[in-house]
N, C-alpha and C positions, 0 to 999 in steps of 0.2 A: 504494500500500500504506500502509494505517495504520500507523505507529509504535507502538511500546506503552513507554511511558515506563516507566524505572526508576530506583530509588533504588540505591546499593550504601551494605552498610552495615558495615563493619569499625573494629577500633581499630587496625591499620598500614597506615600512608599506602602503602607498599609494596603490601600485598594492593588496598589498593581501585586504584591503577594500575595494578596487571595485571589485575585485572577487568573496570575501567572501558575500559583497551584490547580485550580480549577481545570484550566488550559490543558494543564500538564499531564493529565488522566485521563486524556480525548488520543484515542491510538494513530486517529490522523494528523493529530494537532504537531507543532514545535512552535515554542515560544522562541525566539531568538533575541529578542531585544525587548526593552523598555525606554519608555521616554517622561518627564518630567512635566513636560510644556511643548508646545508644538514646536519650539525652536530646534529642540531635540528630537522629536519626533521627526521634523524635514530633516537632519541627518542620519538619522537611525534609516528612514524609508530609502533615501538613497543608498546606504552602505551596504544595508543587509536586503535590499529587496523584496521585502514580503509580499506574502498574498493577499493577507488580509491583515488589519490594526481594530484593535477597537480601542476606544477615542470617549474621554471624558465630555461635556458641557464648558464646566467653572474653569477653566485653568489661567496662571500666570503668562503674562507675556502677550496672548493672542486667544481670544475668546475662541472654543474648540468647534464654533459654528463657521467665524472668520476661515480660522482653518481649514476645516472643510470645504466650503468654498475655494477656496485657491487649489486645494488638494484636486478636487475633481474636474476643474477644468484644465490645471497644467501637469496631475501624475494620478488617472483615474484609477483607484484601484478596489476593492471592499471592506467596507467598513461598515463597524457595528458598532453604534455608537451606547454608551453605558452610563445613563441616568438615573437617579431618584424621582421613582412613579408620584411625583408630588406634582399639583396644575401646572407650575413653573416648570418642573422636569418633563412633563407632557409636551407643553407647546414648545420648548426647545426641541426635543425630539422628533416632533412632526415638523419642524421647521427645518431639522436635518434631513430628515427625508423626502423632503423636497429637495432639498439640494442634493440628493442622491446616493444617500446612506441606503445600506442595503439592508437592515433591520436595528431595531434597539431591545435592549436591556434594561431591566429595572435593577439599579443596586439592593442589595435587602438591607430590610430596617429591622430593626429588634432582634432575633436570634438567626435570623434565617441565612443562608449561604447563596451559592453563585450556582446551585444547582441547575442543569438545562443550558448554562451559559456557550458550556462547550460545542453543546448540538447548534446554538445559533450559531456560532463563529462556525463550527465545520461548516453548513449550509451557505453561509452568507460564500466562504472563499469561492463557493463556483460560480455565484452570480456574474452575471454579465456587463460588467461595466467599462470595462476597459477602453472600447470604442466610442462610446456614449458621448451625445450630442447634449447641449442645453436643453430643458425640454421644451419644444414646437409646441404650441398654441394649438386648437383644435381645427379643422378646417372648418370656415367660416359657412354659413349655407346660405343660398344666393333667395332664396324662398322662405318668403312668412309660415312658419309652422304652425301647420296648423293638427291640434290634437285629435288623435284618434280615440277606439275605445281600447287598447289596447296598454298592460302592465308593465313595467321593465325590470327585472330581476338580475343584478350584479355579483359578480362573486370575484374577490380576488385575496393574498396573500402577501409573500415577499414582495419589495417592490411596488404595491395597491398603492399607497401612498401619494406616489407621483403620478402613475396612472391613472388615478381618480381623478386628482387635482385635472389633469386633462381632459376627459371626458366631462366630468359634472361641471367643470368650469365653460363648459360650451354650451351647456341648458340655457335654453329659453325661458322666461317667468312660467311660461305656461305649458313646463316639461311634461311629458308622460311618468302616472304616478311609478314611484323608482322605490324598490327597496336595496338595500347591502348590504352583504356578509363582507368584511372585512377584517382577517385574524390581525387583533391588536388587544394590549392589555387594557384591563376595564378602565383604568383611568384615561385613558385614551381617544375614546371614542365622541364624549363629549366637546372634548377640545376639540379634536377632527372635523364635526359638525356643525361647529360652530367658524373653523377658518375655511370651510367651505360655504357656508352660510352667505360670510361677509365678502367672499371672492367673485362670487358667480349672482344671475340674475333670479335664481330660482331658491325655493325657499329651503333649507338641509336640518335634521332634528334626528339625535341620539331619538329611537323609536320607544315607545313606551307601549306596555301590554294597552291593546284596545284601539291603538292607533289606525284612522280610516286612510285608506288611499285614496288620494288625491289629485288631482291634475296640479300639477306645479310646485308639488312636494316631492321630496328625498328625504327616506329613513334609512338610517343607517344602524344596524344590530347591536348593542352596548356590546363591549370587548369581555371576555373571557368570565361570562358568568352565563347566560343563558342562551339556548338556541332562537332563533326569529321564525315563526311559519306564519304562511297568511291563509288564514281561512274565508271562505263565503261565511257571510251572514245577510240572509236576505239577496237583494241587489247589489250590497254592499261589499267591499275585502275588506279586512282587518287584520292588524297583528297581533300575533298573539306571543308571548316568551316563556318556551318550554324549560322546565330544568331537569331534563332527560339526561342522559350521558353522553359523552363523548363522543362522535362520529368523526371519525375520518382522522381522529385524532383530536379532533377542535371540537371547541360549542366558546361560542357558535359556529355548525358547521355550515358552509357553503351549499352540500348535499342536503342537508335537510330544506333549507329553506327551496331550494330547486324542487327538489319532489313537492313541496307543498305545495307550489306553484303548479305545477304540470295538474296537480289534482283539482286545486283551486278556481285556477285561470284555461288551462289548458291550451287551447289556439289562442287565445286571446292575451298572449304572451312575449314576450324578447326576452330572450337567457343570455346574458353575456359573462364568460369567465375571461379574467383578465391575468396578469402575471401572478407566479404565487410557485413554492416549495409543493413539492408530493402529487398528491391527485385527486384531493377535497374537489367536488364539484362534477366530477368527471362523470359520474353515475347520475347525477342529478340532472344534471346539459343534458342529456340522452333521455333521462326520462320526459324531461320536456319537449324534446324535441319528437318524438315518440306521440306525445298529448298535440302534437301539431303547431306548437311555439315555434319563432324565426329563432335561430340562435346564431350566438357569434364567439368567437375565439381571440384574442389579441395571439401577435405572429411572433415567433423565436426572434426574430432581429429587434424588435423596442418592446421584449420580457425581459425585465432584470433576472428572471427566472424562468427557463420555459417548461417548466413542469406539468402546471395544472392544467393549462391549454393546450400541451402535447399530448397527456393522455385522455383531454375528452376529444381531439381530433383521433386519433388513434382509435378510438370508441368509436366513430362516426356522429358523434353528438356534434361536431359544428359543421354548420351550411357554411360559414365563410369567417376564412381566416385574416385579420386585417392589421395593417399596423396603428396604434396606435393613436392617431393623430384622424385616422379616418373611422376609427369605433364608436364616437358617440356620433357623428354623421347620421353612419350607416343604419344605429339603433334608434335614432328619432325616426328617421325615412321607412324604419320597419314597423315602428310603432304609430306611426301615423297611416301607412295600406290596411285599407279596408279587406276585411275579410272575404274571401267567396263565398259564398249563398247570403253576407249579411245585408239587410236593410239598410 
């Protein structure tokens, strides 16, 4: 097994020894370096090369968001960035992944350890960053949208992050109603929500049990506490949040909320799975697509991951595989075609 070298890069010699030990029990893993401050870290990364670093917030010298920034458009490489799950360590964090962190970490509080830490850092070193462009704006659509009767169902992972921000940042006020599974930890999701909220034209809300769907609303699944399905009631869809177990690994899983749909909505659907680790979603894409839903796939060249969308194409669950920039286009345009036989 290939090793995947990493840097750890904090300002307490404390955190990066319980990193660098955590690291150090990942049979793919080698730590090779440590850094202080990102001044050290821009020498560490050039000396020793690594695959991947992960990368405090706070540090001296150059705020670890500064840094990043400069990191990923003059030496793109993977990083995981390792914050305290507090609202300030949230919207830092999502503000790194925007700028093109390939996942984050909560540091633990109270008794807890770096448990799991290692399985992100392994995952994150295959992300696809290397080549990686600023991220491209959505393509703009030359035509007044106009709503159909039809639901939109999102599902993404590694990487969702900045592919959301693209997509939902190209909604219309008067988007088709949207829900998302988005694996992030539960403090997460609110902030997420809320800087998509205040980005784009349409309206974006952490989903709450009971929640109706809406034309010109975006719910998004709270992070790592319950599942999202949408049930009929009446005329109506709502959501509802299971606390079932684990699927696919996640809850929220991607696959749950998809099958619920496909039951739900059925034709009267858009399943889009977007970048993400594993294969959450892949069963669900096909069950929908199966119920007669359009679906879509984001494509291996603008996935920081091409996991989840390889294996629901490999399934045959996606009709069309797109890059990035042209996914929410394509899913308003399908969300907006009228049905055959409908009125």
């Amino acid at each position: 097994m290939t090793r995947r070298r990493v840097v750890v890069v904090d300002d307490s010699p404390t955190m990066r020894a319980l990193i660098r030990d955590a690291l150090a029990r990942h049979p793919g893993l080698e730590v090779v370096g440590e850094a202080g401050d990102p001044l050290e870290a821009r020498e560490a990364i050039r000396s020793l090369q690594p695959d991947v670093i992960t990368l405090d917030v706070e540090m001296p010298n150059m705020n670890g968001l500064e840094f990043l920034d400069r990191l990923m458009r003059l030496r793109p490489l993977p990083v995981v960035m390792v914050s305290t799950l507090t609202q300030k360590g949230a919207d830092a964090s999502l503000a790194a992944l925007e700028l093109g962190a390939v996942d984050c970490f909560g540091k633990p509080t109270g008794g807890g350890g770096f448990e799991g830490l290692a399985e992100v850092v392994a995952d994150a070193a295959q992300a696809n960053v290397s080549a990686r462009e600023p991220r491209a704006p959505a393509e703009p659509s030359h035509e007044p949208y106009q709503p159909g009767d039809r639901i939109v169902a999102i599902g993404s992972s590694t990487g969702g992050v900045e592919a959301l921000t693209t997509v939902i940042g190209g909604f219309p006020a008067n988007c088709p109603p949207t829900v998302i599974t988005q694996h992030m930890p539960a403090t997460f999701t609110a902030s997420f929500a809320a800087r998509l909220d205040r980005g784009g034209a349409c309206r974006v809300a952490e989903a709450r049990d009971g929640d109706v769907l809406e034309v010109g609303k975006v719910l998004i699944a709270p992070g790592g506490t319950r599942h999202m399905v949408v049930r009929r009631l009446g005329e109506r869809l709502v959501v509802r949040l299971d606390d079932g177990d684990p699927v696919s690994g996640h809850r929220p899983s991607v696959d749950v909320l998809f099958h619920s749909i496909a039951q739900a909505a059925g034709a009267r659907a858009v399943g889009v799975l977007l970048t993400g680790m594993g294969r959450d979603g892949a069963d669900g894409l096909l069950a929908m697509r199966l119920a007669g839903a359009a679906t879509i796939g984001q494509d291996e060249a603008t996935s920081i991951v091409f996991g989840m969308p390889r294996v629901a194409a490999e399934l045959g669950a996606v009709e069309r595989q797109l890059p990035i920039t042209r996914v929410g286009p394509a899913l308003l345009r399908a969300a907006a075609a009228r049905l055959k036989g409908a009125a």
